[in-house]
Backbone bond lengths (Angstrom), bond angles and torsions (degrees), N, CA, C in turn:
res aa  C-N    CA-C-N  psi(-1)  N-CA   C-N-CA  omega(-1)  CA-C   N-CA-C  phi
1 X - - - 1.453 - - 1.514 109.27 -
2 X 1.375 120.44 123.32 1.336 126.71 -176.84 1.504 104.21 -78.38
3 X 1.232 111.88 129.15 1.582 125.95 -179.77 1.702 113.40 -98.99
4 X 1.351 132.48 172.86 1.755 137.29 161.38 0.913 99.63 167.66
5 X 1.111 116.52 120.32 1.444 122.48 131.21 1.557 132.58 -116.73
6 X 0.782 118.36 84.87 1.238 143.08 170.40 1.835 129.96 -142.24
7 X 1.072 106.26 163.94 2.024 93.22 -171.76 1.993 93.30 -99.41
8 X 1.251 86.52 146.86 1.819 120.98 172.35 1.057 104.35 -63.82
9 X 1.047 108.32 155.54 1.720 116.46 162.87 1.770 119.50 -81.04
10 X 1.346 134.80 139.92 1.447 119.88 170.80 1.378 127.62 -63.70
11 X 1.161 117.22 133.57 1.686 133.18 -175.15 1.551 93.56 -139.97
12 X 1.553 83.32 154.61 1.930 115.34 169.71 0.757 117.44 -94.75
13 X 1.480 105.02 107.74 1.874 118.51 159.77 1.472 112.48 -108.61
14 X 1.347 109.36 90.64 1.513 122.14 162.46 1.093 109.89 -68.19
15 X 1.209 106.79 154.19 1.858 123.20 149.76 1.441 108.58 -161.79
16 X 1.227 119.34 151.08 1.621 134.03 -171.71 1.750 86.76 -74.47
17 X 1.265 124.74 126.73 1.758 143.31 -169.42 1.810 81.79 -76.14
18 X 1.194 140.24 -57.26 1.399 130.99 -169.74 1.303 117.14 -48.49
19 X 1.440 117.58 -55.09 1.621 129.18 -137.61 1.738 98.15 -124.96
20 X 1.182 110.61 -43.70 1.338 116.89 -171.94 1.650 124.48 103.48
21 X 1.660 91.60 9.44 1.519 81.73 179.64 1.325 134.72 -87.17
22 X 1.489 116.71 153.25 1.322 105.66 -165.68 1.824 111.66 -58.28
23 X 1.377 135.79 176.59 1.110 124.36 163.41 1.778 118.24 -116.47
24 X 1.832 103.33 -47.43 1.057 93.10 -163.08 1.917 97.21 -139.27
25 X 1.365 121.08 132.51 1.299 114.33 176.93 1.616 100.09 -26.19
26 X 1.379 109.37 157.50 1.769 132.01 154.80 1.826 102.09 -54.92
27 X 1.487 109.93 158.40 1.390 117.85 -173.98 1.920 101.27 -154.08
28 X 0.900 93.33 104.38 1.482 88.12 174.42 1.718 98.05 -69.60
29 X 1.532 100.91 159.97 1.926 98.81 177.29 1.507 89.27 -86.39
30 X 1.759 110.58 152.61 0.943 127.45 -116.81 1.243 158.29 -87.48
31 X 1.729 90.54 107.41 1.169 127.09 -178.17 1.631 140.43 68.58
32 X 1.329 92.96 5.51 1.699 105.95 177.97 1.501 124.13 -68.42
33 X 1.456 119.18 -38.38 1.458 101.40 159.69 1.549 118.47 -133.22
34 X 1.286 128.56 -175.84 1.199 123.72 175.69 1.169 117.28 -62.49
35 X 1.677 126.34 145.22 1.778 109.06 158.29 1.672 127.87 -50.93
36 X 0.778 109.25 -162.84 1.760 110.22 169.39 1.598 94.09 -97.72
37 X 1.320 124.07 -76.72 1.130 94.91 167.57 1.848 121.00 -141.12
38 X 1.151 134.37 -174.95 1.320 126.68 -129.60 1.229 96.46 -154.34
39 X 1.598 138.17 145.73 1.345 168.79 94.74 1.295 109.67 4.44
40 X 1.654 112.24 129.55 1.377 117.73 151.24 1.306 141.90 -49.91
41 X 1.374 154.78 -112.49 1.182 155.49 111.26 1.616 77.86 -127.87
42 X 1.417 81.08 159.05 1.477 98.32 175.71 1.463 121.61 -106.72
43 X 1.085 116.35 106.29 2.123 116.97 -161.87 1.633 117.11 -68.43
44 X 1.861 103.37 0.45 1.586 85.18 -177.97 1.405 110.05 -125.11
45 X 0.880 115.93 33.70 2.002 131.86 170.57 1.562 108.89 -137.35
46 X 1.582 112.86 152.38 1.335 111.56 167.97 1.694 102.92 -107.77
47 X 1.290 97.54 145.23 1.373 111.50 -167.05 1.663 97.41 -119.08
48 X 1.219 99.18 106.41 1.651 100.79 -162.77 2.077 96.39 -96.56
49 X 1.604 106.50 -15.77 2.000 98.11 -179.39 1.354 80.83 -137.27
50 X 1.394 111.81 165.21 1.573 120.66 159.71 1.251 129.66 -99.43
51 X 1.714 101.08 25.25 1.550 115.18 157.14 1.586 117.59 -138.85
52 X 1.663 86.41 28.32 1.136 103.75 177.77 1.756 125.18 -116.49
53 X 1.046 156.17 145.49 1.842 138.23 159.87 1.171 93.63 -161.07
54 X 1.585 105.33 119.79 1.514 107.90 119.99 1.379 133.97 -56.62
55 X 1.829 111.25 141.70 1.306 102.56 -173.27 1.585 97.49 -131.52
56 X 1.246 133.72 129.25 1.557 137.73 -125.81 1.396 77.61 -122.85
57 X 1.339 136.70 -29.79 1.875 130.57 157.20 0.999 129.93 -32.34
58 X 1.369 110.56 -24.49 1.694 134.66 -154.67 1.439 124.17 -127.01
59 X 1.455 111.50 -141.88 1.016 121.82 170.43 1.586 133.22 -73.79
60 X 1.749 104.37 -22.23 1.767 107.58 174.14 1.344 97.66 83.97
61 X 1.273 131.76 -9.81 1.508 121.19 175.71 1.797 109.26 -82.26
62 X 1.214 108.41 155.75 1.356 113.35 -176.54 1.712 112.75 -87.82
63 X 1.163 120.53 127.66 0.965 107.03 -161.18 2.353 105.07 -130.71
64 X 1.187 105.54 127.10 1.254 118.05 171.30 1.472 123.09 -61.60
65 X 1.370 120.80 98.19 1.323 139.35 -163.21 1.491 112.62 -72.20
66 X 1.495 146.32 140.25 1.008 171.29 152.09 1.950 101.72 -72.95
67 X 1.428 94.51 94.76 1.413 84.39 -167.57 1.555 105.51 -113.00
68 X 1.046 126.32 -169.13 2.336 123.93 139.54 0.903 104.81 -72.33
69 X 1.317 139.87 -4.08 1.876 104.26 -179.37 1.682 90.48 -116.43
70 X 1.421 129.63 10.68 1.531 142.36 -171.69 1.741 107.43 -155.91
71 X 0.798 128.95 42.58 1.831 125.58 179.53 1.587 95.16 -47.78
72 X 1.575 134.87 -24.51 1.368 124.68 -144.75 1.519 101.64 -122.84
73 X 1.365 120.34 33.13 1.903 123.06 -161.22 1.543 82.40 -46.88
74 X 1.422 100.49 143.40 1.695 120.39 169.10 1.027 129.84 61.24
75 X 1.445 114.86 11.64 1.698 120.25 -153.41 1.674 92.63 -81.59
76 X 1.353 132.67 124.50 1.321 128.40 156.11 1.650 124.07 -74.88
77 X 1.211 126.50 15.51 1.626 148.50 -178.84 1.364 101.73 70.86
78 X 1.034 135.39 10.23 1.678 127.97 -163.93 1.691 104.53 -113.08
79 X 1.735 115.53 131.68 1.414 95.26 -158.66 1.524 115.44 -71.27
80 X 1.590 131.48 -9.05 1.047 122.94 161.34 1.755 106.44 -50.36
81 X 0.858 124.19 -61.85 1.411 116.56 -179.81 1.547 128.49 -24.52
82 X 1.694 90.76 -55.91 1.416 109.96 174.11 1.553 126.81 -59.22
83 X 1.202 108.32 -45.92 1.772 126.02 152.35 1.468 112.37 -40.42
84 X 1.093 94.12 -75.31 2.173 96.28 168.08 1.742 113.70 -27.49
85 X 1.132 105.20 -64.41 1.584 134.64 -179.68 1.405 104.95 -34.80
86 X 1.567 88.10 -67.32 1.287 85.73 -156.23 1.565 114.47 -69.54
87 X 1.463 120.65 -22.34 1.625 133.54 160.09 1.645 106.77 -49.33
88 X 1.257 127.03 -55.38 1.420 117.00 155.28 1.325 105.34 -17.33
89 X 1.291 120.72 -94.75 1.496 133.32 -126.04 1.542 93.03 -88.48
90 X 0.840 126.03 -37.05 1.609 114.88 157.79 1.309 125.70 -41.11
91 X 1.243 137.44 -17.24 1.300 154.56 161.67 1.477 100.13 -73.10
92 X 1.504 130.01 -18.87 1.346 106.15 -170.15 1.825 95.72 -113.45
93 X 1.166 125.89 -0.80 1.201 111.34 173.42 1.371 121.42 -64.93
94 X 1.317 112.74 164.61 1.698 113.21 -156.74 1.654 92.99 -138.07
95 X 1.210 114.88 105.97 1.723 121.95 173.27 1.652 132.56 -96.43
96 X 1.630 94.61 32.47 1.277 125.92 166.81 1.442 122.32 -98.99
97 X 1.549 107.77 135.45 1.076 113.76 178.13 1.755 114.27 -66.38
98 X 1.571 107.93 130.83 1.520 106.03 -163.77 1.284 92.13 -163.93
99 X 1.332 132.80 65.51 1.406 139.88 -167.72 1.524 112.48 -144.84
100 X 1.471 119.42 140.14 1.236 106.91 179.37 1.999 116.59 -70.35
101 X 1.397 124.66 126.85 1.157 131.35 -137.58 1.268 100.53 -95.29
102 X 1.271 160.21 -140.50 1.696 90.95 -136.35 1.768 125.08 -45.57
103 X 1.244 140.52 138.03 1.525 103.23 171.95 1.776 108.97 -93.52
104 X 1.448 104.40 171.91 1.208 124.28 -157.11 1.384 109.00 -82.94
105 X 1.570 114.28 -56.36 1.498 123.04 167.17 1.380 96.31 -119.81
106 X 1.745 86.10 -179.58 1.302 105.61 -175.54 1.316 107.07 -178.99
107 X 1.607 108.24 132.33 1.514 111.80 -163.75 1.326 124.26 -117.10
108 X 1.338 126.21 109.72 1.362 126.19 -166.38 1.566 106.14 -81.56
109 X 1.256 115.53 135.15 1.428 128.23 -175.63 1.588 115.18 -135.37
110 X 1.509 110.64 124.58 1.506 104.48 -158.74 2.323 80.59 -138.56
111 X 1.411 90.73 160.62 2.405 85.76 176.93 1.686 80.20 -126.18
112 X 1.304 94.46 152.58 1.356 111.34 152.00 1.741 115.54 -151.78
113 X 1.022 136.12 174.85 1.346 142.44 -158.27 1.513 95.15 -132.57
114 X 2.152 97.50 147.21 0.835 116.25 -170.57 1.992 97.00 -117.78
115 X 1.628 115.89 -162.13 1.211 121.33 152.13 1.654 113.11 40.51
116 X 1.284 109.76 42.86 1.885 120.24 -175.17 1.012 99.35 51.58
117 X 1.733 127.12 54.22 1.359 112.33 159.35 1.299 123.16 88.84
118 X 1.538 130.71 -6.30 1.249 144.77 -151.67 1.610 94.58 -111.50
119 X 1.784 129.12 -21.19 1.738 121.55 153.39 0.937 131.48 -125.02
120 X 1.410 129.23 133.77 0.932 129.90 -169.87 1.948 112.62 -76.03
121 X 1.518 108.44 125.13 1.543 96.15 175.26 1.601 106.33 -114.51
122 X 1.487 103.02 135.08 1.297 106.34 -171.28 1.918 105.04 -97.30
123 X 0.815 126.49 127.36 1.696 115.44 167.84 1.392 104.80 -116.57
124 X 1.969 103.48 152.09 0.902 123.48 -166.13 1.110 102.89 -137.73
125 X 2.014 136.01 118.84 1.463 128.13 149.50 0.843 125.87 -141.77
126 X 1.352 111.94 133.66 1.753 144.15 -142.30 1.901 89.49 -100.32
127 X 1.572 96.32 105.76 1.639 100.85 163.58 1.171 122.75 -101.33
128 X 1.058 136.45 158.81 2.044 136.36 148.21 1.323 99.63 -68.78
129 X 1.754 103.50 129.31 1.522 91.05 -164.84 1.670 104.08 -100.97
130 X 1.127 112.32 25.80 1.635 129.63 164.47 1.027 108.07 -101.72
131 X 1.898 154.76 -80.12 1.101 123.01 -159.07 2.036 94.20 -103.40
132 X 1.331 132.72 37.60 0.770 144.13 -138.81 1.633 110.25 -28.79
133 X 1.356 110.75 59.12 1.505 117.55 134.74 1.123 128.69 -27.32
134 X 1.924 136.94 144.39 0.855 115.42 147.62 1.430 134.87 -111.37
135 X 1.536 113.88 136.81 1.428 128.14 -173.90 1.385 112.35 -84.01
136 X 1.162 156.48 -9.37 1.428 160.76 169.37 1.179 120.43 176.58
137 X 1.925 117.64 149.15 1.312 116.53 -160.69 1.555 84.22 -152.23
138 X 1.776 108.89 151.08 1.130 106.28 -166.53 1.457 103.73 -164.76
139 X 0.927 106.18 147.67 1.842 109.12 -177.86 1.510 106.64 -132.50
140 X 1.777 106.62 142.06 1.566 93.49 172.62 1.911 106.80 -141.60
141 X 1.091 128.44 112.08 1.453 135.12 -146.93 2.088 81.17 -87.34
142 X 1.736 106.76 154.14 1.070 126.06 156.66 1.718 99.31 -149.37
143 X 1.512 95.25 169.78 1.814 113.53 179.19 1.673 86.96 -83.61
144 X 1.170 82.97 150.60 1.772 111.31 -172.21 1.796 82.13 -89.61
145 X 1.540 95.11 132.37 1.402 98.20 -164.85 1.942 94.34 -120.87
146 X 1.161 118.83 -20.71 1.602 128.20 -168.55 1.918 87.94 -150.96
147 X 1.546 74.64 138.63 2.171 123.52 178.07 1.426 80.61 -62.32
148 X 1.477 100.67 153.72 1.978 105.12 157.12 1.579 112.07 -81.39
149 X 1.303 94.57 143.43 1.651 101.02 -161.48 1.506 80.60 -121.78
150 X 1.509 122.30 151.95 2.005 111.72 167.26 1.387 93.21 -79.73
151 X 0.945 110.73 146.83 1.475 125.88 161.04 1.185 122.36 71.28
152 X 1.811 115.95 22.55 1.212 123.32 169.02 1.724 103.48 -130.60
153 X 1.479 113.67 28.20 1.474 97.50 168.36 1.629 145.99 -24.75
154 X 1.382 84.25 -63.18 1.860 92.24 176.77 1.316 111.86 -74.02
155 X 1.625 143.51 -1.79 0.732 113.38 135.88 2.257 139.23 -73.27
156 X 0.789 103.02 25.99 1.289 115.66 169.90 1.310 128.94 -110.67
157 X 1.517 90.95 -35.61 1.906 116.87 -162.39 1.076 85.02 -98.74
158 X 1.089 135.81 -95.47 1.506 147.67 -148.92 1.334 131.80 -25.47
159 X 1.479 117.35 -18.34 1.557 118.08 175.16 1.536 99.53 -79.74
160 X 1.463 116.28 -36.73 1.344 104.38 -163.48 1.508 110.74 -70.87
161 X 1.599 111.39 -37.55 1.161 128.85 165.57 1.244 123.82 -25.58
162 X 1.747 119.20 -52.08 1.053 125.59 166.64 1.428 139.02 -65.88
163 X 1.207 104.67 -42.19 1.463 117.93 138.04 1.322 137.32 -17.42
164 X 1.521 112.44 -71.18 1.238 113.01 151.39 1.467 133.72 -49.72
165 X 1.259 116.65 -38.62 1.528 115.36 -179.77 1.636 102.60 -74.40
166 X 0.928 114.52 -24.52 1.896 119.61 168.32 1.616 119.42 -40.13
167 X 1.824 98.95 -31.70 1.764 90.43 -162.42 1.742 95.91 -107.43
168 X 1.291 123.87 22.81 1.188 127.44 159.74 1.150 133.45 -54.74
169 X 1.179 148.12 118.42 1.291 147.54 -161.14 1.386 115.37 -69.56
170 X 1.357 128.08 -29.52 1.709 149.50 -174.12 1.170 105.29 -164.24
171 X 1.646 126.61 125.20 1.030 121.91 145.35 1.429 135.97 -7.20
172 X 1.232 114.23 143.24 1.759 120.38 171.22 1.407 127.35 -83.70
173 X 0.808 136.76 148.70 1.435 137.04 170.74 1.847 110.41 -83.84
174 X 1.068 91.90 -17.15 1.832 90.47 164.79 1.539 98.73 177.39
175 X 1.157 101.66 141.78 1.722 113.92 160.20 1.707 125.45 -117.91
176 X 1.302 101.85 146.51 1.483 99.39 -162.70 1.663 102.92 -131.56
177 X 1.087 92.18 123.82 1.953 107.11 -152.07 1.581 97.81 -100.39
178 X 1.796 104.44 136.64 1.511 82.82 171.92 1.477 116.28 -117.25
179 X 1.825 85.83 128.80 1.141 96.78 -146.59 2.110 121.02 165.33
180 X 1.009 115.83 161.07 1.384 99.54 -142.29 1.940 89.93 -83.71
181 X 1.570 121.15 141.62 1.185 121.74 163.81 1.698 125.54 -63.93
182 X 1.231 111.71 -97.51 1.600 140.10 165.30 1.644 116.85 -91.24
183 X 1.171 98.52 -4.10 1.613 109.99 175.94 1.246 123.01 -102.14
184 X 1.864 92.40 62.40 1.702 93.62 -178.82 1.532 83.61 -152.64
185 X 1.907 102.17 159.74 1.252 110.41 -171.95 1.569 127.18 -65.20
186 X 1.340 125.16 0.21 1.300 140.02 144.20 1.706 122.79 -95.93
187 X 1.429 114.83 4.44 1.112 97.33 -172.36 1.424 138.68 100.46
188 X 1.487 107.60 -29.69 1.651 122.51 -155.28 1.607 93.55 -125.02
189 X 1.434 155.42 90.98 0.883 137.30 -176.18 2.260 94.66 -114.17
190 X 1.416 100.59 -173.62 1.310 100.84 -155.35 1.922 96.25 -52.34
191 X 0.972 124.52 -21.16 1.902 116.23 -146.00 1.492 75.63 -104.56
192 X 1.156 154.21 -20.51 1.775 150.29 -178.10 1.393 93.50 -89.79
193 X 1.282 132.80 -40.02 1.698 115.93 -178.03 0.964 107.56 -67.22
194 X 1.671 118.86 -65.75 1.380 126.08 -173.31 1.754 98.68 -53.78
195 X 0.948 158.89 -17.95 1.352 150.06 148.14 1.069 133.98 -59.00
196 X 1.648 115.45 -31.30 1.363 118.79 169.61 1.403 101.78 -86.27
197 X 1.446 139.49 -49.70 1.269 147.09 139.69 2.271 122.43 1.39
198 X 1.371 93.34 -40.30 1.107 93.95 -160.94 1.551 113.49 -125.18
199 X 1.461 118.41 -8.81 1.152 151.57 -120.53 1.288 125.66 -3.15
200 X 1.734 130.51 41.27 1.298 156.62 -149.23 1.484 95.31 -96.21
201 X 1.166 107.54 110.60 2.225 94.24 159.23 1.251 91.14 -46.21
202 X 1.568 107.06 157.63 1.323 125.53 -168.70 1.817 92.35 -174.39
203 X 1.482 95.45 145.24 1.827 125.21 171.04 1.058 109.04 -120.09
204 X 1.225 124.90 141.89 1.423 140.59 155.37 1.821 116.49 -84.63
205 X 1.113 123.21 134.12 1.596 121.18 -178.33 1.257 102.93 -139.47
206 X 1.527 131.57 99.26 1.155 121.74 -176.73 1.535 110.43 -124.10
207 X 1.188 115.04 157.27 1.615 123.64 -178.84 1.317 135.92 -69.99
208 X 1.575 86.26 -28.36 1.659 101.12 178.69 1.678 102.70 -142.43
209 X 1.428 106.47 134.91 1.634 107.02 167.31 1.200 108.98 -47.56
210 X 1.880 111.78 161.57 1.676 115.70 165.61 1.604 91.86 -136.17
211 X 1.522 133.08 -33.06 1.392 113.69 177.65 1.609 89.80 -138.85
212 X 1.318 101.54 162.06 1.398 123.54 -172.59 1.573 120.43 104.68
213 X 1.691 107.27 -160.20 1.062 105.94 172.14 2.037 90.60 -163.07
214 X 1.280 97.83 167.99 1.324 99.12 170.91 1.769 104.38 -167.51
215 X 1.659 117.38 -176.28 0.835 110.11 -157.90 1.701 93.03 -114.89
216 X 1.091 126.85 174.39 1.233 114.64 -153.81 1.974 92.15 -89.89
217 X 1.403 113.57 131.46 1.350 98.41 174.69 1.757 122.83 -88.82
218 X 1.366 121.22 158.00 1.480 130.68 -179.74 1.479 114.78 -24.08
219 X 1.229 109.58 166.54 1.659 95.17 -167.19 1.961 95.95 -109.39
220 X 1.217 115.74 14.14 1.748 103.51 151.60 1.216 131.58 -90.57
221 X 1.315 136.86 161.52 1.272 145.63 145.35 1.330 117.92 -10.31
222 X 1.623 136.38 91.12 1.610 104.61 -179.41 1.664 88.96 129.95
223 X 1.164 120.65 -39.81 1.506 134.46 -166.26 1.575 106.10 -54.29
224 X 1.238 130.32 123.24 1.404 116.90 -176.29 1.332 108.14 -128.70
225 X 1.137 130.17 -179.57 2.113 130.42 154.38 1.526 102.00 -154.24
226 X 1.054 134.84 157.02 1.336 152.81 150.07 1.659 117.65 -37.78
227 X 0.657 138.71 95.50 1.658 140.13 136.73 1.382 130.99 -34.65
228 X 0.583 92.43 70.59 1.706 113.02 177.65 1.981 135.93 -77.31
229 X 1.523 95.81 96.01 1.652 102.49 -165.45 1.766 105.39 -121.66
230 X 1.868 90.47 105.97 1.576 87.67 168.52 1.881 110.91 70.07
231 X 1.423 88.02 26.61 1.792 107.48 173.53 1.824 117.65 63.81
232 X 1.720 99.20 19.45 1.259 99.17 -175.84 2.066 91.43 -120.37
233 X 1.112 96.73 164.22 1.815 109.57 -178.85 1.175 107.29 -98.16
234 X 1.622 117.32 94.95 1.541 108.90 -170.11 1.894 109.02 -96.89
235 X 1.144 113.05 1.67 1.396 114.12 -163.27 1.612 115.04 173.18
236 X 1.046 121.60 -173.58 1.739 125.89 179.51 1.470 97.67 -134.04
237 X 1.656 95.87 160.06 1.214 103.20 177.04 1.616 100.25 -122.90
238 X 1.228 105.81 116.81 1.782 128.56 -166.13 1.095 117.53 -85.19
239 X 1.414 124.51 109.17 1.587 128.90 165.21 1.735 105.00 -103.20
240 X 1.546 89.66 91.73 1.700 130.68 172.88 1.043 105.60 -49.61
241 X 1.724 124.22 -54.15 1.691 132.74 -133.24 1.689 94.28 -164.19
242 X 1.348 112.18 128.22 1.499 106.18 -167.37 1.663 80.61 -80.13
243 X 1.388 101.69 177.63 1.588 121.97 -156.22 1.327 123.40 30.64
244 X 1.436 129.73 28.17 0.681 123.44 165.86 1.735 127.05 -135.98
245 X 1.233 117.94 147.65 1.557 129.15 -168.79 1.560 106.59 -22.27
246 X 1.603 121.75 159.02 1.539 106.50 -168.59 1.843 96.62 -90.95
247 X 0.541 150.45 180.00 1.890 159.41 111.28 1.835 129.30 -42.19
248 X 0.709 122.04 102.36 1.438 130.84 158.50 1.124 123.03 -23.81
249 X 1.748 147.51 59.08 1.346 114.45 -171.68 1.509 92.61 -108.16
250 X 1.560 105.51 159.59 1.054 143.67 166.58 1.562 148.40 -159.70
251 X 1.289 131.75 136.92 1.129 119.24 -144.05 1.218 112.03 -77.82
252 X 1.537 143.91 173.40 1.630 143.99 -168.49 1.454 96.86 -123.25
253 X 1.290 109.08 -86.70 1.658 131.69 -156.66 1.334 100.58 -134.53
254 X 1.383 122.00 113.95 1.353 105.83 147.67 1.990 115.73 99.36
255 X 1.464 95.81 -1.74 1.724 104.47 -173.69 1.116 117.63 -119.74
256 X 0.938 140.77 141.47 1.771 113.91 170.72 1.554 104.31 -92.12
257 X 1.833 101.38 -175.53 1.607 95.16 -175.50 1.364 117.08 -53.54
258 X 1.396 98.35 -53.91 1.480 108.54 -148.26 1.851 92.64 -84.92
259 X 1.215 139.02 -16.09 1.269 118.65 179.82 1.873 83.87 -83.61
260 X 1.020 141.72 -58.12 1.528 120.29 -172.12 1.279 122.04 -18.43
261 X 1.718 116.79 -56.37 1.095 109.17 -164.33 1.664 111.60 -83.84
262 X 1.426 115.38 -19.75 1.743 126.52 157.80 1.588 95.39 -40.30
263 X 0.982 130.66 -59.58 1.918 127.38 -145.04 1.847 82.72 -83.71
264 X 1.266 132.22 -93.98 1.113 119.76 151.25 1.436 125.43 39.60
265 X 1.489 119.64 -94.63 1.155 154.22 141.35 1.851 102.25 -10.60
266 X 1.362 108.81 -72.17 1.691 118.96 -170.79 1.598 100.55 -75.30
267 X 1.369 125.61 -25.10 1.557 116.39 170.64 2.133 104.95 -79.39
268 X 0.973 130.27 -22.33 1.349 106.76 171.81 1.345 135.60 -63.81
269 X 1.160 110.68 131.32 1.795 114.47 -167.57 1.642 101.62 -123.75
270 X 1.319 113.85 53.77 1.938 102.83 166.69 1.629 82.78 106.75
271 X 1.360 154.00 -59.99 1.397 136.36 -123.59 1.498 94.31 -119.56
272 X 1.502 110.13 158.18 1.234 118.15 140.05 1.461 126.24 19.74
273 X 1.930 100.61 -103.26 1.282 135.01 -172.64 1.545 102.28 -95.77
274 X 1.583 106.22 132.39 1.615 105.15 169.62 1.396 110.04 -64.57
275 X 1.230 108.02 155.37 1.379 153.59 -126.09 2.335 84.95 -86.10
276 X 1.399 117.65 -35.02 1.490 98.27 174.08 1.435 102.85 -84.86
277 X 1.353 126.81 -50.42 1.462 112.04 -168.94 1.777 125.02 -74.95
278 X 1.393 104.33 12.01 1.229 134.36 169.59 1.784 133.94 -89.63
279 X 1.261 92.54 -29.22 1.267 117.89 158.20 1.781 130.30 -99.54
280 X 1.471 94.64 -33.09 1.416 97.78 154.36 1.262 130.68 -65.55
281 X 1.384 115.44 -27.33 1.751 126.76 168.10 1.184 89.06 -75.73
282 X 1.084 140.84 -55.45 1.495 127.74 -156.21 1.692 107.16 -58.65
283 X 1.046 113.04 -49.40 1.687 135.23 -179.49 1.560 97.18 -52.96
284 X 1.190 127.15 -83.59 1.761 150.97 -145.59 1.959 89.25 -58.16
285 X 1.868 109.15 -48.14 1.233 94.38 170.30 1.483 149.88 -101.99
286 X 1.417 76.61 21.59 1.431 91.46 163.29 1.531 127.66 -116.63
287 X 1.890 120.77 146.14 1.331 105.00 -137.49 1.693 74.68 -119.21
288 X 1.577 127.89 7.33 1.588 123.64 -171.42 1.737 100.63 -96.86
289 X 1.103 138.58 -26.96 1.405 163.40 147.66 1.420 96.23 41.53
290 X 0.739 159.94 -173.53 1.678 163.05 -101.31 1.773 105.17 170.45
291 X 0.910 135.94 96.66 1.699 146.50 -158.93 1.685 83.72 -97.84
292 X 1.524 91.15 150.11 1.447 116.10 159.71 1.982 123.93 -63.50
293 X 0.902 102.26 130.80 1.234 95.13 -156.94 2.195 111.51 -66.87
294 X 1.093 134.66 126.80 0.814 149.03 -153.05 1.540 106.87 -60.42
């Protein structure tokens, strides 16, 4: 089992927000070693900035990318800004199924804070999403840079977040954030940024609603209802574990509703919370964690 804790270096992971194409190889900042792993160029667009693409699929307009080495294009730090923003990038989520079918791994990612709140710790663990073993676990600490705002999570979480997904050995076939998808009052909650951000299918699994409403679902395992925000279906409300509270799912990047809560569904093993964002809480809050060996 591959171990780290320590933070990555920043690299570019583009992708065209429409289509998904990659834009520009990975770049560690500067330039001393390889990423873990890395982006094609893409041979049928010219990419004249690297926060820039035309995408010749589409519209032909140039469009300002939400990247890892930029999650925040245009952000002026002020939370009106962030509100704005985040209405942007909600426009670029994609609620199509576009995932490798079954996928192979899958990485549960949960933040928690250390030092009264003053770092942010991001955890990361990489399962087989068949006998869901785990293959690598990883933590990467930053300074808490933004107060909790409601409804501006990922801007707080999310750099570290990225971070963590940095010291991965191979990409995921999906990550499942804990944390709200499309089921937030703009739309964009932490597992939809980091998706448009990363261009990773991505789920949201959260514990407690933040927008909507739903009806209370059946009291077995399996039991679901609609989530319902502003007359649209942003998510389900999941009865995981009979007697116990339902789950939040909702889709991020790349899932649709109803296959979210299917994958969901195939990650529970006995508890609550499936079995990656369960271990990622387990990881993020704990500060005794298991170090790479020296």
């Amino acid at each position: 089992m591959a171990q780290q804790d320590e933070l990555a270096g920043h690299w570019a992971f583009l992708r065209c927000f429409d289509c998904g194409t990659p834009i520009l190889a990975a770049t560690p900042a500067g330039g001393r070693a390889r990423p873990r792993f890395s982006l094609q160029p893409c041979a049928d667009s010219a990419h004249p900035s690297p926060r820039l693409h035309r995408c010749d699929r589409h519209t032909g307009a140039m469009v300002e990318a939400a990247t890892v080495s930029n999650p925040f294009p245009g952000w002026d730090g002020s939370i009106t800004g962030a509100r704005a923003l985040q209405a942007q990038l909600a426009a670029r989520v994609r609620l199509d199924d576009d995932f490798h079918d079954p996928p192979r791994t899958v990485v549960g990612l949960d933040v928690g804070f250390e030092d009264g709140g003053d770092t942010v710790r991001a955890a990361a663990v990489l399962l087989d999403a068949t006998s869901l073993q785990t293959l690598e676990m990883h933590v990467a600490r930053r300074p808490t840079q933004m107060p909790y705002v409601p409804g501006l999570l990922s801007f707080r979480e999310l750099p570290a977040l990225l971070d963590v997904l940095s010291m991965l050995s191979a990409p995921p076939d999906l990550a499942m954030v804990d944390g709200q998808g499309i089921a937030h009052p703009r739309r964009l909650g932490i597992a939809a940024h980091l998706g448009v951000a990363t261009g990773l299918p991505t789920i949201g699994v959260a514990k407690k609603r933040l927008a909507g409403h739903y009806e209370e679902p059946g009291p077995q395992r399996g039991d679901r209802s609609r989530l319902v925000h502003r007359g649209d279906t942003v998510g389900y409300a999941l009865r995981s574990k009979p007697r116990c509270n339902p789950l939040i799912v909702s889709p991020g990047h790349r899932v649709s509703l109803d296959s979210a809560v299917v994958l969901v569904m195939h990650f529970l093993d006995g508890y609550r919370l499936p079995a990656p964002t369960r271990r990622a809480d387990r990881l993020a809050s704990r500060r005794d964690a298991p170090r790479a060996p020296a």
